[in-house]
Residue, then its C-alpha position, 0 to 999 in steps of 0.5 A: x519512500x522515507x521522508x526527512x524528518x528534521x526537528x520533529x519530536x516523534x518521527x514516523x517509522x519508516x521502516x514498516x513501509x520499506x518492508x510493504x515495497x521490498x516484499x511488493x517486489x519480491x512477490x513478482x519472482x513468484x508470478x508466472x514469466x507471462x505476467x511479470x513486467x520484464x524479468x522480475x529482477x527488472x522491478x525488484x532492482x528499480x525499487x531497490x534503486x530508489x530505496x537507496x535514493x530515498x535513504x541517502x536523500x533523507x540522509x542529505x536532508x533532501x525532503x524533496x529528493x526523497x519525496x521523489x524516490x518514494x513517488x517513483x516506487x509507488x509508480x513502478x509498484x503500480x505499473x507492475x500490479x496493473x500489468x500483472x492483473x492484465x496478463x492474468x485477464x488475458x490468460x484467463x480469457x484465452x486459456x494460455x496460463x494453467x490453474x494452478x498457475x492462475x490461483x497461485x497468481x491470484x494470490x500474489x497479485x490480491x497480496x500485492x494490491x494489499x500492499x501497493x494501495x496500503x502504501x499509497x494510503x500511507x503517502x497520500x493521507x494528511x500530505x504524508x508521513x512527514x507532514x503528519x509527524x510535524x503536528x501533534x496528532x492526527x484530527x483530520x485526513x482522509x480517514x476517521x480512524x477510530x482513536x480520533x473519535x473515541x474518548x479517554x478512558x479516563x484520566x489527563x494520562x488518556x485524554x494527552x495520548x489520545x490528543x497525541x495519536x497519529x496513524x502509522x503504517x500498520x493503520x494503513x495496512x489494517x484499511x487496505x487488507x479490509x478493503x480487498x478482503x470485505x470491499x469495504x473500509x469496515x470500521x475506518x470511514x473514508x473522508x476525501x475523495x481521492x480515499x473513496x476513488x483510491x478504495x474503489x480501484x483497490x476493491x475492484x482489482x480485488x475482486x477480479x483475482x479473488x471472485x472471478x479470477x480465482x474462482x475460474x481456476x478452481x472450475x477448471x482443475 
């Protein structure tokens, strides 16, 4: 999930991104044994695996190694969000899994799509975080945030912090957590198509846990 960064004056925080994956995983200990890939341990311990590649690549210098690892967590993470919202249909269609057990689901399933495509996001945007940190500021990407359009409050102090602003995960985490909660980008519109293709899958898979999914569970208690 890190990537190096190596003669670069402002490097990208990468620690934000490491907690979305850490807390990603740890949410499947909370799902029901009938919607989890395996043991959850099965998941977390992939994850904490290629954490520990991708620290000791960045720390080698291997941007490609780390590149990798970070690949991989997104993939294992995705799989796992996927599996889970498919074992919730099920449950839901054959009745096999309580209510309560299909809400609690629910929410840590819509949490954790916030989390996965949040990261996707982070790692897809402009090439990545590491392609990001090398330029002065961010000017294009798969979304127009609000500080590459708005002017400088005033002043040469304004116009060089608005000439020198990148995206960091939080901006990220901001587009997803609106994009599950109004099905919609809200104030960050997107640009490429992969961004509008990525949204649509994230707002559909919010939209079954929450609408049809949650809202099941609630008639039947």
């Amino acid at each position: 999930m890190l990537t190096v960064a190596r003669d670069v004056e402002r490097p990208e925080p990468r620690w934000p991104a490491i907690i979305a994956v850490a807390a990603a995983a740890a949410l499947h200990f909370a799902l029901p044994e009938s919607l989890r890939f395996g043991p959850p341990w099965v998941i977390a311990g992939v994850v904490g695996v290629l954490l520990t590649a991708a620290f000791v690549a960045r720390a080698r210098g291997s941007e490609r190694g780390n590149e990798m690892a970070g690949w991989g967590i997104l993939v294992v993470l995705t799989i796992g969000l996927l599996y889970g919202l498919g074992m919730l249909i099920a449950g839901l269609v054959h009745h096999s899994t309580a209510a309560p057990a299909l809400l609690r689901s629910a929410g840590v399933l819509w949490t954790t799509n916030v989390l996965v495509f949040a990261t996707w996001y982070w790692r897809l945007d402009e090439g990545g975080p590491n392609e990001r940190e090398r330029r002065e500021a961010h000017t294009q990407g798969a979304f127009l945030f609000p500080q590459m359009t708005f002017a400088p409050a005033g002043g040469d102090d304004s116009l060089a912090e608005r000439e020198r602003w990148r995206p960091g995960f939080v901006d990220y985490l901001f587009v997803a957590f609106n994009t599950s909660t109004a099905f919609s980008p809200t104030d960050v519109p997107v640009l490429s198509r992969w961004g509008k293709g990525a949204m649509m899958i994230q707002s559909v898979i919010s939209f079954t846990t929450v609408v049809l999914i949650a809202a099941r569970a609630v008639n039947i208690l």
